[in-house]
N, CA, C and O atoms as a printed pandas DataFrame, in Angstrom:
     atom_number atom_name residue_name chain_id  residue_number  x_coord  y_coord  z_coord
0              1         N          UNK        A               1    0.840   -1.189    0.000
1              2        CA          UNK        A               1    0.000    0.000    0.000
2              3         C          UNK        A               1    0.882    1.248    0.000
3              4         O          UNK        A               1    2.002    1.363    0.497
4              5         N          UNK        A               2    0.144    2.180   -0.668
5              6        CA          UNK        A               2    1.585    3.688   -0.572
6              7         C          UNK        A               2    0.899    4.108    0.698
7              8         O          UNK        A               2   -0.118    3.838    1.337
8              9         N          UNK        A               3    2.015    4.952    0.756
9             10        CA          UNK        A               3    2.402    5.848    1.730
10            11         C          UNK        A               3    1.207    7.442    1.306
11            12         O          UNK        A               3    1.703    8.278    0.551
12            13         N          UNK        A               4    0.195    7.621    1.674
13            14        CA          UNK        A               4   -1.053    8.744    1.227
14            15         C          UNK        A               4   -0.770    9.671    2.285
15            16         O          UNK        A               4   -0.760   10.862    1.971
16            17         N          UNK        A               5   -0.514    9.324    3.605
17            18        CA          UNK        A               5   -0.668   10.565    4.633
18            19         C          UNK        A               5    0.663   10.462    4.872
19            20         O          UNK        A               5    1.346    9.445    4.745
20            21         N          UNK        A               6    1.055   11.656    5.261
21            22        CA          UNK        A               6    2.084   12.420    6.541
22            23         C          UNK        A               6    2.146   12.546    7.506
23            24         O          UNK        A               6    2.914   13.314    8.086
24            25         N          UNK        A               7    0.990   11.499    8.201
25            26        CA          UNK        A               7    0.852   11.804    9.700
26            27         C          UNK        A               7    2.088   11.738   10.603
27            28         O          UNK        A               7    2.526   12.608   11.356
28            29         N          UNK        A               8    2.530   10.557   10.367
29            30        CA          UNK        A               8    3.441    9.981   11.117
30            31         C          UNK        A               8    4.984   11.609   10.950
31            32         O          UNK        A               8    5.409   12.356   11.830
32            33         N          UNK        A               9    5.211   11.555   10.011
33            34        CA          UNK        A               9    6.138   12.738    9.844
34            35         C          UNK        A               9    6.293   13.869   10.436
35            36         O          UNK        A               9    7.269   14.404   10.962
36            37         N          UNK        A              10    4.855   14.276   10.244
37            38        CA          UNK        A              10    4.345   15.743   10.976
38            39         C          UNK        A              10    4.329   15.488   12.860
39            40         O          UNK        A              10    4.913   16.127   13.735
40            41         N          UNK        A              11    3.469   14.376   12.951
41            42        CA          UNK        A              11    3.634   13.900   14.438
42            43         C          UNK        A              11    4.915   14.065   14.878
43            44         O          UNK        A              11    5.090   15.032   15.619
44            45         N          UNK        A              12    6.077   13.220   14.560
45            46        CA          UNK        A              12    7.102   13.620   14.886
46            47         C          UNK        A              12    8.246   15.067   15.202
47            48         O          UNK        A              12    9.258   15.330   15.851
48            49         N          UNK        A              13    7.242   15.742   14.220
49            50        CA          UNK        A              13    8.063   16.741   14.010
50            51         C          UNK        A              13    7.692   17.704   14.704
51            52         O          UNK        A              13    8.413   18.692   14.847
52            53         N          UNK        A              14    6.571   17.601   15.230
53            54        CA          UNK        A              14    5.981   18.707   16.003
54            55         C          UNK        A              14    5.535   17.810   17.460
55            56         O          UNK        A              14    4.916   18.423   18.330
56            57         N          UNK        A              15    5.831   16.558   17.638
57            58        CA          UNK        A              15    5.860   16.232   19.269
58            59         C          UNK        A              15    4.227   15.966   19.118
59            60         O          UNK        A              15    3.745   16.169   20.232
60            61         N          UNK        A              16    3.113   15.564   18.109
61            62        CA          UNK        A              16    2.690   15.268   18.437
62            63         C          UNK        A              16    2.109   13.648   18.597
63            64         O          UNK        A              16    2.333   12.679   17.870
64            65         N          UNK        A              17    1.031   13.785   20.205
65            66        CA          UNK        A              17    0.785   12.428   19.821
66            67         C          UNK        A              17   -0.717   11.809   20.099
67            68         O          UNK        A              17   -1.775   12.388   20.343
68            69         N          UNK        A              18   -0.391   10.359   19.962
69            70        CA          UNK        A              18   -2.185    9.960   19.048
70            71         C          UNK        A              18   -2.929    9.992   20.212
71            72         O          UNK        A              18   -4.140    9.891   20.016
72            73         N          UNK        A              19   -2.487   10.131   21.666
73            74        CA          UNK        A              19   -3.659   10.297   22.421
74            75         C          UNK        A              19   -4.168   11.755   22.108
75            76         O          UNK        A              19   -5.326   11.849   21.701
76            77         N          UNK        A              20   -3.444   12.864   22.252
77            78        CA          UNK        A              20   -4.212   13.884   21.918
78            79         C          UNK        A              20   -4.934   14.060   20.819
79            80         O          UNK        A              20   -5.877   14.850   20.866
80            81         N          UNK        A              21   -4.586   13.249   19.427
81            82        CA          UNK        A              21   -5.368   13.432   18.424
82            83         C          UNK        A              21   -6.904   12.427   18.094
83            84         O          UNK        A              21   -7.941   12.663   17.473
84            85         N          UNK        A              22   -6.293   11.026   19.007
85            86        CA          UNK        A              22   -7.741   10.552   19.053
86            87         C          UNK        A              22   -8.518   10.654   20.073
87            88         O          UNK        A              22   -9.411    9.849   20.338
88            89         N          UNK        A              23   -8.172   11.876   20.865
89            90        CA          UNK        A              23   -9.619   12.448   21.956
90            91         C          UNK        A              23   -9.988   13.369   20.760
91            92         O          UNK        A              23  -10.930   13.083   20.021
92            93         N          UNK        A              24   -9.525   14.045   20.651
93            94        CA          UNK        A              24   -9.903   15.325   19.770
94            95         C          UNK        A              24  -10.776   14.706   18.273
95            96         O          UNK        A              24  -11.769   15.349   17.932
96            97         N          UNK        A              25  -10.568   14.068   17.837
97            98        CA          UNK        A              25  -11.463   12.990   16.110
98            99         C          UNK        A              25  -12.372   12.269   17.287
99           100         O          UNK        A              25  -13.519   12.307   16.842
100          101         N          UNK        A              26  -12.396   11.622   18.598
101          102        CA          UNK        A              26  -12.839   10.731   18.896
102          103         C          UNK        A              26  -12.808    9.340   18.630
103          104         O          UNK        A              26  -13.829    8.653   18.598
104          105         N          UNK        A              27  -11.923    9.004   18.481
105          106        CA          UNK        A              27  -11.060    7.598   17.992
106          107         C          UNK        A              27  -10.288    6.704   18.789
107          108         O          UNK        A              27  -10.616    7.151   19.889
108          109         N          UNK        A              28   -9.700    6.003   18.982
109          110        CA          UNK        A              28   -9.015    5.255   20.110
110          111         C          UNK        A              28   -7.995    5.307   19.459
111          112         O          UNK        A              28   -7.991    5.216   18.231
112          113         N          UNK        A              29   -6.668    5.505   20.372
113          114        CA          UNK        A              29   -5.017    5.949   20.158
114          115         C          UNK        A              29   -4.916    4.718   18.989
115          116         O          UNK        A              29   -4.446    5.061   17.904
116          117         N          UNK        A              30   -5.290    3.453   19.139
117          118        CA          UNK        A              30   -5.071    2.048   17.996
118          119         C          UNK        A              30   -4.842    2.565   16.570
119          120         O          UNK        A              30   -3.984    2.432   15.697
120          121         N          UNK        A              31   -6.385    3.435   16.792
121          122        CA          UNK        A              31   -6.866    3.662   15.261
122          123         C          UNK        A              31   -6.295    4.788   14.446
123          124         O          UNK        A              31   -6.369    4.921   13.224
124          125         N          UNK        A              32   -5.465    5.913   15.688
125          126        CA          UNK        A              32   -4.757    6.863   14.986
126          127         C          UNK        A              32   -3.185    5.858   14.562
127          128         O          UNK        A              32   -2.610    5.634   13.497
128          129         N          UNK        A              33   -3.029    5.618   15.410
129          130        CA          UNK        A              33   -1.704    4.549   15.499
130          131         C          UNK        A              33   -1.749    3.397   13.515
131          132         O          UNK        A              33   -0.834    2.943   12.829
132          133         N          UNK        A              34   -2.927    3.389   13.383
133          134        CA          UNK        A              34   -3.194    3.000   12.531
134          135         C          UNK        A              34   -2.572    3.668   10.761
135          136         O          UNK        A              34   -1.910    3.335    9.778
136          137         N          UNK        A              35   -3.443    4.886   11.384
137          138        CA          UNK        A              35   -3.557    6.344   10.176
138          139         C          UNK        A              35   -1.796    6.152    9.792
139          140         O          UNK        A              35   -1.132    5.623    8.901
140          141         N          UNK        A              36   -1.534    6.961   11.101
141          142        CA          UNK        A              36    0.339    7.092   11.557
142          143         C          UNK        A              36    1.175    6.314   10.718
143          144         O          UNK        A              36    2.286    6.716   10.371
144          145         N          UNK        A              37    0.630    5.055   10.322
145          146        CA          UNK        A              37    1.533    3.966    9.691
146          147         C          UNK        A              37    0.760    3.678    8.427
147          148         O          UNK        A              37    0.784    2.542    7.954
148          149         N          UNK        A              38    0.066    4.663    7.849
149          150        CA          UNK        A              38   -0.333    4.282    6.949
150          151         C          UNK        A              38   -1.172    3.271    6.082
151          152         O          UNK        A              38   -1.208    3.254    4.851
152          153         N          UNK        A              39   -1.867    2.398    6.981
153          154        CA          UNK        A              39   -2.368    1.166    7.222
154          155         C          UNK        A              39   -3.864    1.166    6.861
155          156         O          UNK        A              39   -4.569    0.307    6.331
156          157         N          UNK        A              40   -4.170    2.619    7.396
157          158        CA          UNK        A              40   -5.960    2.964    6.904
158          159         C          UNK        A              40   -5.655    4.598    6.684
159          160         O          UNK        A              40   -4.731    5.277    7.132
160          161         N          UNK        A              41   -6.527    4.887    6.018
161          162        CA          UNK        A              41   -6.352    6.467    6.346
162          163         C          UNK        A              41   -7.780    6.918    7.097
163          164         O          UNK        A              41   -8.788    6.226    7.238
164          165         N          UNK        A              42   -7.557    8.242    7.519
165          166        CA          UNK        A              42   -8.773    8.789    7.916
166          167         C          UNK        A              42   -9.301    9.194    7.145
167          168         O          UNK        A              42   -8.791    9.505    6.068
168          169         N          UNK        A              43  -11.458    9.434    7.668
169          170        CA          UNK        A              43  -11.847    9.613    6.308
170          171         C          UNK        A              43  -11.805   11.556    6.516
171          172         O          UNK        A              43  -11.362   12.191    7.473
172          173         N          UNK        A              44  -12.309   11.968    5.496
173          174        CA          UNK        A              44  -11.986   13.322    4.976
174          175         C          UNK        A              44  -12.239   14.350    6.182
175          176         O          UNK        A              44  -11.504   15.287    6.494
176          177         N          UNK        A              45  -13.382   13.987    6.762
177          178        CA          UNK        A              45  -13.819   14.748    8.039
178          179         C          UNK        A              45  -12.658   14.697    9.067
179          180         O          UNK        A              45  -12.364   15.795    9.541
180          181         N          UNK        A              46  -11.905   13.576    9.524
181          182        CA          UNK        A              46  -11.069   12.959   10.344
182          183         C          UNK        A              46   -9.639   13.904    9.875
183          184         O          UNK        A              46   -8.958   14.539   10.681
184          185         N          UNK        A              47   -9.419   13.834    8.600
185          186        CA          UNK        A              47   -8.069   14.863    8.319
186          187         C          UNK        A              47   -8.418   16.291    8.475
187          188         O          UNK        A              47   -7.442   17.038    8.541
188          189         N          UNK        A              48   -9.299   16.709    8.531
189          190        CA          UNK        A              48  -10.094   18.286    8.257
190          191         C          UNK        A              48   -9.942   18.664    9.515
191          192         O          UNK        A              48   -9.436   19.763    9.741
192          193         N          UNK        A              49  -10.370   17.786   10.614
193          194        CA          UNK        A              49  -10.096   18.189   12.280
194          195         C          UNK        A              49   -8.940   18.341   12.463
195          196         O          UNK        A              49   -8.502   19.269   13.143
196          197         N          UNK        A              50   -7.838   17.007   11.598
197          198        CA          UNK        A              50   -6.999   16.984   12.560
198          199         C          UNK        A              50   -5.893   18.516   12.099
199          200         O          UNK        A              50   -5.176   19.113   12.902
200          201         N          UNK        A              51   -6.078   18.895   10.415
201          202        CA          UNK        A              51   -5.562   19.997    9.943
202          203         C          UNK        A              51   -5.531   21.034   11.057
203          204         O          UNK        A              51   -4.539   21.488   11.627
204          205         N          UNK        A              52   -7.236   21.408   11.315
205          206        CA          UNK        A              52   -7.700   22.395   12.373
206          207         C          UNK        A              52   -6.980   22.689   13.384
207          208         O          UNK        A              52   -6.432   23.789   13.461
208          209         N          UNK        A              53   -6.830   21.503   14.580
209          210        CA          UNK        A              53   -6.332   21.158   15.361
210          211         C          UNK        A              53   -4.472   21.546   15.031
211          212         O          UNK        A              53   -3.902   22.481   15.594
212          213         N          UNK        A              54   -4.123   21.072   14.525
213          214        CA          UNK        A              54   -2.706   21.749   13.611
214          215         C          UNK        A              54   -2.784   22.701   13.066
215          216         O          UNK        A              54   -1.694   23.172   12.742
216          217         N          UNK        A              55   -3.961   23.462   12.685
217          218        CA          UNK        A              55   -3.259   24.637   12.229
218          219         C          UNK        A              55   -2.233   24.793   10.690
219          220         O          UNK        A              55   -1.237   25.485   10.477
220          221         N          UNK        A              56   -2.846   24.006    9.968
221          222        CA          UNK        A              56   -2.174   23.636    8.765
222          223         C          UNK        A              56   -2.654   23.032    7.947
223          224         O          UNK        A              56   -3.384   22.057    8.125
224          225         N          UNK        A              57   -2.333   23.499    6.912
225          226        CA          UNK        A              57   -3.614   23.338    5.630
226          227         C          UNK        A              57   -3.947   21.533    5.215
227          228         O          UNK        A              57   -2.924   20.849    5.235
228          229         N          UNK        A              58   -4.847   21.013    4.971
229          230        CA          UNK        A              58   -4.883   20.315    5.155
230          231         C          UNK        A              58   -4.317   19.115    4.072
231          232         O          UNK        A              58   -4.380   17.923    4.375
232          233         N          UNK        A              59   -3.734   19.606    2.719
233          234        CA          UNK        A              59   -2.823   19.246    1.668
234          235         C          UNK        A              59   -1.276   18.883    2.460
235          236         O          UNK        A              59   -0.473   18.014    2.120
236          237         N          UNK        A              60   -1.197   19.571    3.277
237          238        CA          UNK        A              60    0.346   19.322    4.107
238          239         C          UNK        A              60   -0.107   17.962    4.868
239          240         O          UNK        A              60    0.860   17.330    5.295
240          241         N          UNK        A              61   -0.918   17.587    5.035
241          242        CA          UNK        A              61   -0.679   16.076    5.475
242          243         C          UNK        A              61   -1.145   14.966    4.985
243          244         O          UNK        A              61   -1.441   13.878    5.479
244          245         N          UNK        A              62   -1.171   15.534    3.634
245          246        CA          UNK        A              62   -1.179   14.052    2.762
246          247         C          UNK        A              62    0.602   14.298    1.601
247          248         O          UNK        A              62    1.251   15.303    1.313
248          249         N          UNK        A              63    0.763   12.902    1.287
249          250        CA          UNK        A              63    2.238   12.979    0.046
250          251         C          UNK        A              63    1.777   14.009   -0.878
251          252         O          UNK        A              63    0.777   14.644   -0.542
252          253         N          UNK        A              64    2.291   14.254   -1.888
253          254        CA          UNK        A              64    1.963   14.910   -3.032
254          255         C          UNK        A              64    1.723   14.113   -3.994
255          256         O          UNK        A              64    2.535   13.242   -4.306
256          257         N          UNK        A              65    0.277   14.323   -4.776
257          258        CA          UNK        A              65   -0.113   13.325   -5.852
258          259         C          UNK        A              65    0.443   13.622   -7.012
259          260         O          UNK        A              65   -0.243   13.286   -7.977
260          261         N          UNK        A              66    1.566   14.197   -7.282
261          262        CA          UNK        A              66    2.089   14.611   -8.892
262          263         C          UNK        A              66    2.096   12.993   -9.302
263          264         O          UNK        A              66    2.292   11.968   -8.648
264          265         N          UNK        A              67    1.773   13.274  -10.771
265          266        CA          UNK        A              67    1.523   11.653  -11.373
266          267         C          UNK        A              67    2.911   11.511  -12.800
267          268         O          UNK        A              67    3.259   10.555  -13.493
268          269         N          UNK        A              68    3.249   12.562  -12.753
269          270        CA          UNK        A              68    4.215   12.276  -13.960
270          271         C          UNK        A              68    5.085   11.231  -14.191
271          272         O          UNK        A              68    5.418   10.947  -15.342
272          273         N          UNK        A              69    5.520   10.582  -13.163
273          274        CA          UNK        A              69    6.237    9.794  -13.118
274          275         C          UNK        A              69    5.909    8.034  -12.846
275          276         O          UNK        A              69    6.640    7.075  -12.596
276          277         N          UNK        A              70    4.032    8.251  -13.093
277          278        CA          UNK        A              70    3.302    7.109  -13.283
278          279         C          UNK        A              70    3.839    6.120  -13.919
279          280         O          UNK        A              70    4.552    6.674  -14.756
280          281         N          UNK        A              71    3.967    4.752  -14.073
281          282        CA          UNK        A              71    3.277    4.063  -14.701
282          283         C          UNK        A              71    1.874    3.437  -15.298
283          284         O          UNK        A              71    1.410    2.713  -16.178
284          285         N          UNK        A              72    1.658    3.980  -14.548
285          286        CA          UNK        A              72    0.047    3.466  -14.345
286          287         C          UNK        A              72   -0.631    4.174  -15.957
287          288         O          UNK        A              72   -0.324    5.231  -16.507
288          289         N          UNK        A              73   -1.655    3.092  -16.391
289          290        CA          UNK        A              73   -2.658    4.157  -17.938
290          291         C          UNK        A              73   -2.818    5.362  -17.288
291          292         O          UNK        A              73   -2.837    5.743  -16.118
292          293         N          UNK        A              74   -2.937    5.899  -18.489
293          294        CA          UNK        A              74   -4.432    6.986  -17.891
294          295         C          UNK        A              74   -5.427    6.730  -18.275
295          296         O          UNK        A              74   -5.417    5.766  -19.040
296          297         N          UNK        A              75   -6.601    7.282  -18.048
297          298        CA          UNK        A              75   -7.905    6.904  -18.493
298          299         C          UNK        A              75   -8.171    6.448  -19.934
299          300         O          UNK        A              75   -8.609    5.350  -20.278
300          301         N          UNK        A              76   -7.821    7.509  -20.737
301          302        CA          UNK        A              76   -7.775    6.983  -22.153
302          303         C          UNK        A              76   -7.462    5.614  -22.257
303          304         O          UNK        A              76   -8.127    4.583  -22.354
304          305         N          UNK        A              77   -6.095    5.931  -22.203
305          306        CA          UNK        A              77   -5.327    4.796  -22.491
306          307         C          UNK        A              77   -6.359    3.321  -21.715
307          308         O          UNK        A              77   -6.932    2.511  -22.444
308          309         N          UNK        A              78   -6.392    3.265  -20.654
309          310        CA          UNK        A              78   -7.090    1.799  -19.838
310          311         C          UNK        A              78   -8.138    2.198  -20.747
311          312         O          UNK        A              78   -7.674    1.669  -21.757
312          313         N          UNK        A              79   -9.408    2.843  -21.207
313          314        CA          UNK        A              79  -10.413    2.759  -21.581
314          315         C          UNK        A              79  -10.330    2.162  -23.437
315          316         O          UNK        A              79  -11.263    1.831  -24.169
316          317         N          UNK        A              80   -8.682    2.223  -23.759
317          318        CA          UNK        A              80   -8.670    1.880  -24.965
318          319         C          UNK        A              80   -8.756    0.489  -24.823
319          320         O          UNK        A              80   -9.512   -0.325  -25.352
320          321         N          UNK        A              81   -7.792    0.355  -23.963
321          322        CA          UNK        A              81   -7.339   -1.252  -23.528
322          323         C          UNK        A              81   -8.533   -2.111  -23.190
323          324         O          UNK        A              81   -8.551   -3.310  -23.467
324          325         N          UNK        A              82   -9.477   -1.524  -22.623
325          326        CA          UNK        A              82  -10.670   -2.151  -22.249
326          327         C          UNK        A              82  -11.472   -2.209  -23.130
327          328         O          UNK        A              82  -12.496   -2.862  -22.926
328          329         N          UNK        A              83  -11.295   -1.616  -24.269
329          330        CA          UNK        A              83  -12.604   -1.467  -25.511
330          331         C          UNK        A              83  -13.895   -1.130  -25.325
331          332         O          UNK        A              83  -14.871   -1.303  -26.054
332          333         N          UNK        A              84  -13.753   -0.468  -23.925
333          334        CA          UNK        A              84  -15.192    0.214  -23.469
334          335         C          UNK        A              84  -15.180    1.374  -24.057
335          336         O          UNK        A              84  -14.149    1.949  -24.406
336          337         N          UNK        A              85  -16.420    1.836  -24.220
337          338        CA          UNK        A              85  -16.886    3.253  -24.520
338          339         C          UNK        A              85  -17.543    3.758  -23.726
339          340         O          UNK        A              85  -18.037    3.108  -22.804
340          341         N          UNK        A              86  -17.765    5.346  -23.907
341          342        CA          UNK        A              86  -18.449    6.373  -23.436
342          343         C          UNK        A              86  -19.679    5.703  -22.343
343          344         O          UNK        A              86  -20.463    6.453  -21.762
């Protein structure tokens, strides 16, 4: 699975930790402990608090999605491959 959030990074870097962030989402320390390692992410509401709570936009704690360096199709392309249409 990739690596989607920064939690774990930012946590570190600023001393914080998952008890304070899963009183604050309402979550049990497990399930931030979870996020932290990348394992589940939180859903959109869950990063939006925890931004708040930090004080930081909430793009700073996810990776950066630049795709240039994909392999992956792009749509076209898989939709050629698939011989589906519109």
């Amino acid at each position: 699975m990739a690596n989607i959030n920064r939690l774990d990074e930012i946590f570190r870097e600023r001393k914080i930790t998952n008890r304070v962030i899963a009183k604050y989402v309402n979550r049990s320390e497990g399930t931030v402990s979870i996020w932290r390692n990348n394992k589940r992410q939180p859903s959109m509401d869950e990063l939006y608090k925890i931004a708040e709570l930090l004080r930081v936009d909430i793009r700073s704690l996810l990776n950066s999605s630049s795709w240039s360096e994909s392999s992956a199709p792009t749509y076209e392309e898989f939709k050629k491959k698939t011989g589906k249409g519109g």
